[in-house]
C-alpha positions in Angstrom: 14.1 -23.9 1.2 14.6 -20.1 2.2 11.5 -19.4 4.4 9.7 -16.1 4.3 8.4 -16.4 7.7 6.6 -13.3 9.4 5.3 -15.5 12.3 5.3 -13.1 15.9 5.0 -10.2 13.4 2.4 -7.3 13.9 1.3 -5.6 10.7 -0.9 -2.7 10.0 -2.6 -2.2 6.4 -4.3 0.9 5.7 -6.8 1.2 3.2 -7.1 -2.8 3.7 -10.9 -2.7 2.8 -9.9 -1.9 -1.1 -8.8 -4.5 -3.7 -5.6 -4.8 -3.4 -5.4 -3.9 0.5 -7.4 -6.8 1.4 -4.7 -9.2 -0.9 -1.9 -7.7 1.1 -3.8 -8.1 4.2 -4.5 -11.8 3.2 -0.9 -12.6 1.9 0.5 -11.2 5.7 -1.6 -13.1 7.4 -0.4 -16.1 5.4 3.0 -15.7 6.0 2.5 -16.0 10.0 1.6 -12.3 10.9 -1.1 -11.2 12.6 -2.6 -8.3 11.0 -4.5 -5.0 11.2 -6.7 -4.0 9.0 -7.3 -0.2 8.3 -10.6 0.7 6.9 -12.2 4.6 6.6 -15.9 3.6 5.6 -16.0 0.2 4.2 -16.6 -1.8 7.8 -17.9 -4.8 6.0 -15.3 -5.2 3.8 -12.6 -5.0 6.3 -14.6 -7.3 8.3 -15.3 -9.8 5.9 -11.4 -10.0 5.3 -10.9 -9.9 9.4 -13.1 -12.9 9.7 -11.6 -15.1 6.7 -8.7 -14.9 8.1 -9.4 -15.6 11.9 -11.4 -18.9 9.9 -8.0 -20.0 8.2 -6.2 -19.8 11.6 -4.5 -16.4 11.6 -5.1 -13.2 13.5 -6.6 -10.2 12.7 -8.7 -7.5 14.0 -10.6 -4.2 11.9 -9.4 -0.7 12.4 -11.4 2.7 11.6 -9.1 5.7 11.0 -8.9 9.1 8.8 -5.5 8.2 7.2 -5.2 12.1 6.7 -5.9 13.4 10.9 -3.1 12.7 13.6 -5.2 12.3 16.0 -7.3 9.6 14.6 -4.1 7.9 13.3 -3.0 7.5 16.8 -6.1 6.3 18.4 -5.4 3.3 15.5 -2.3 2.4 17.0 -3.2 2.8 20.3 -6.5 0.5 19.2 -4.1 -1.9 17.5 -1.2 -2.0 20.7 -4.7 -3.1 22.9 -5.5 -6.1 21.0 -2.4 -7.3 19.2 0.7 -5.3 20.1 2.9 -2.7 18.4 3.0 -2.7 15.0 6.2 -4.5 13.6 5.4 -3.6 9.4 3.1 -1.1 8.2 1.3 -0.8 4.7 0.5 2.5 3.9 -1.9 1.2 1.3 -4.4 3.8 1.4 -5.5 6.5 -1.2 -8.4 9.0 -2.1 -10.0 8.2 -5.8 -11.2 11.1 -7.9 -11.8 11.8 -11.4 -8.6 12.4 -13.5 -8.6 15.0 -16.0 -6.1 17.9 -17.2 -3.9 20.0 -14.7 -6.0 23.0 -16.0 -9.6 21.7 -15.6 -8.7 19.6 -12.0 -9.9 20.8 -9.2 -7.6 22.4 -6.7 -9.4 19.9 -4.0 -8.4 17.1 -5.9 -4.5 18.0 -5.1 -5.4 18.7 -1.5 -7.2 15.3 -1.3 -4.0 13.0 -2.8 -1.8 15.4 -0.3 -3.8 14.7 2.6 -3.7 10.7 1.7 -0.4 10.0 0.0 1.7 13.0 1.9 -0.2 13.2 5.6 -0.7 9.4 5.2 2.7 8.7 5.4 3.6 11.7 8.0 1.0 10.2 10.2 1.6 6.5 10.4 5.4 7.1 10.5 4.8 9.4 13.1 2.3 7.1 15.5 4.0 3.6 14.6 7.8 4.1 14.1 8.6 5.1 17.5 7.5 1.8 18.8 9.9 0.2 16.3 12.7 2.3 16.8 12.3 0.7 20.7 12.7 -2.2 19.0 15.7 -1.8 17.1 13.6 -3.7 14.0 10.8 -2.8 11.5 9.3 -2.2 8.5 8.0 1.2 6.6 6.0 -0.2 2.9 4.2 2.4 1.1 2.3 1.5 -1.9 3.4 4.5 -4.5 2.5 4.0 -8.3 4.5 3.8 -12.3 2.4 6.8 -12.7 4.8 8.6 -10.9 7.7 7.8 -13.3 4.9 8.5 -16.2 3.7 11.7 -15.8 0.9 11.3 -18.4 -1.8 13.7 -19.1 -4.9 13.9 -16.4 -2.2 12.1 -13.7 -0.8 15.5 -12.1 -2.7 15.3 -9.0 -1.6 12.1 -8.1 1.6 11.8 -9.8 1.7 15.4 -7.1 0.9 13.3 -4.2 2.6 10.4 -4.7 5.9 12.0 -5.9 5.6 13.7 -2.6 5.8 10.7 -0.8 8.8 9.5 -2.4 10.4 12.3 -1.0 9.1 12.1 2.5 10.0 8.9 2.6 13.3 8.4 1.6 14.3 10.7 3.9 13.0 8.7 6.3 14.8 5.5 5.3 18.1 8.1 6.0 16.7 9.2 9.2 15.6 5.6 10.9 18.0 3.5 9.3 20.6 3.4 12.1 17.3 1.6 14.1 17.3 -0.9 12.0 14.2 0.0 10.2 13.8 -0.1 6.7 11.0 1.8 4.4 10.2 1.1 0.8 7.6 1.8 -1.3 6.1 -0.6 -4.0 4.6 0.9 -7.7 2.1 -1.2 -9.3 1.3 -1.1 -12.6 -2.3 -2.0 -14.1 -3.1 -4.3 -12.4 -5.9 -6.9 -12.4 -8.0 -7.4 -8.9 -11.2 -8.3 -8.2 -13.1 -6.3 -10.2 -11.7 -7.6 -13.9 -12.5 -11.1 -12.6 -15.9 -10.7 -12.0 -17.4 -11.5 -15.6 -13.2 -11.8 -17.8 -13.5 -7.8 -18.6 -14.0 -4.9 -16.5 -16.6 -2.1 -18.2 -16.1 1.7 -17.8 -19.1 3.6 -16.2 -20.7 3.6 -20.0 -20.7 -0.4 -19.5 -18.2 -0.8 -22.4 -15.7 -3.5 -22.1 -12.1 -2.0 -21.2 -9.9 -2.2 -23.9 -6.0 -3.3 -22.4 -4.4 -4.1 -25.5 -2.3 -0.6 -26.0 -1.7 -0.8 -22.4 -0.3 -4.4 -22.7 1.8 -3.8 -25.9 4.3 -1.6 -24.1 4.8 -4.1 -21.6 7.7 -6.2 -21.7 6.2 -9.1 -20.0 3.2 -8.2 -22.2 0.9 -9.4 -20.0 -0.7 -7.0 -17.1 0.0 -8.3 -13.1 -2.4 -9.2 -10.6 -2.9 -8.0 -7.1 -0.6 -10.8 -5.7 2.2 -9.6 -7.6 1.7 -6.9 -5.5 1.1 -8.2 -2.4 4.0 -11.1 -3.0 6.4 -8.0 -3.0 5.0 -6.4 -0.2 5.2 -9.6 1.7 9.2 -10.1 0.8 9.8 -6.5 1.8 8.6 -7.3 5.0 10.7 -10.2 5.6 14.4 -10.8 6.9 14.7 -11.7 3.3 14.7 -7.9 2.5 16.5 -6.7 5.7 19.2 -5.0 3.5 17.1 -3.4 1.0 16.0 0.9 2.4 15.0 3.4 0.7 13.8 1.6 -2.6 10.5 2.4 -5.1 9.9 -0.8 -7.1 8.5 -1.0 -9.8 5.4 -4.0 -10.0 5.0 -3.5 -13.5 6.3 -6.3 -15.9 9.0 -4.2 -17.0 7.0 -0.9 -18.0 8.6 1.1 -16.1 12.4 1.0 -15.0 14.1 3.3 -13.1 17.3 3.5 -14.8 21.2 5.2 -13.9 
């Protein structure tokens, strides 16, 4: 059996009070590492998360940070270098939600919003947690980007703007910290299906009618949408020895409905 073993590992998860943070969050501390999680308002749901995990024998503590302000990034890491070390892997899960519409009717906040937490983000954490790893000679950089990016459908522009910014940021930062033996990667999901289709089978617009996936699904090849552990599965194997080779890479989560092609 080829283990995936992340045992001795420190990993930091922003935005780990959301859906699909608190999978990843989860699925690390499964794998052996102990684990940070990032939260900017939701305490109880980082905590709830925090305290499954510490039940199921694994280690993990909450952390409070603006994703998008330096210095509350660093008092994060300094909060997470107190109680479980430096950071060996960090998530950079996070992300602002705001209504999508047209580029002419969005609101010019609504750029400045996915900059802050998709751009900034990034900067931020690289900036407060790679150091440590480049003393190391070893980590890992995973950002969760999006196959909107690779879309570019109507009402996506400000965050198709903010996360094809981050692309950029951070491939140049797999060229730059490479040598140190750090890799960075980002992960696109497509649709996926978390907590809140599982509730009641469906999941219901704010008019309370039942989302309708099927055109969605169609274009799939898989034809069938993911779920959150696809996600975090691939977050996990990027964070691995498994993936020690593999910088500089956006893959696609998708089933096939979106494919970066040469």
């Amino acid at each position: 059996m080829i283990p995936l073993d992340l045992t001795g590992k420190v990993a930091v998860v922003t935005g780990a009070s959301g859906e699909l943070g608190r999978v990843i969050g989860r699925t690390l501390a499964e794998a052996g590492a102990a684990v940070a999680l990032h939260y900017y308002r939701s305490e109880g749901k980082a905590q709830t998360t925090a305290e499954a995990i510490n039940a199921a024998g694994g280690k993990a503590m909450i952390a409070q940070a603006d994703v998008g302000e330096r210095d509350s990034v660093d008092g994060m890491r300094d909060a997470v270098r107190a109680e479980l070390g430096p950071a060996d892997i960090i998530v950079n899960n996070a992300v602002q939600q705001y209504e999508w519409t047209s580029v002419l009717e969005q609101e010019e906040g609504d750029y400045e919003s996915q900059f802050r937490t998709c751009v900034l983000h990034n900067l931020l954490m690289a900036k407060a947690f790679v150091p440590d790893m480049i003393e190391k000679k070893s980590g890992r950089v995973i950002a969760t980007n999006t196959e909107c990016t690779m879309q570019c459908a109507p009402s996506q522009s400000a965050y198709v703007s903010g996360k094809g910014g981050q692309d950029r940021l951070l491939r140049v930062l797999a060229r730059e910290v490479g040598h140190h033996g750090i890799t960075v990667n980002q992960v696109a999901p497509g649709w996926m299906i978390s907590d809140k289709f599982r509730e009641d089978g469906t999941a219901h617009t704010t008019t309370g009618d039942p989302i309708d996936d099927s055109g969605y699904v169609k274009n799939v090849p898989l034809r069938r949408r993911g779920e959150d552990q696809d996600i975090a599965n691939a977050v996990c194997f990027l964070a691995s020895d498994l993936a020690a080779f593999i910088s500089g890479v956006y893959l696609p989560v998708a089933g096939g409905n979106v494919m970066p092609t040469i």
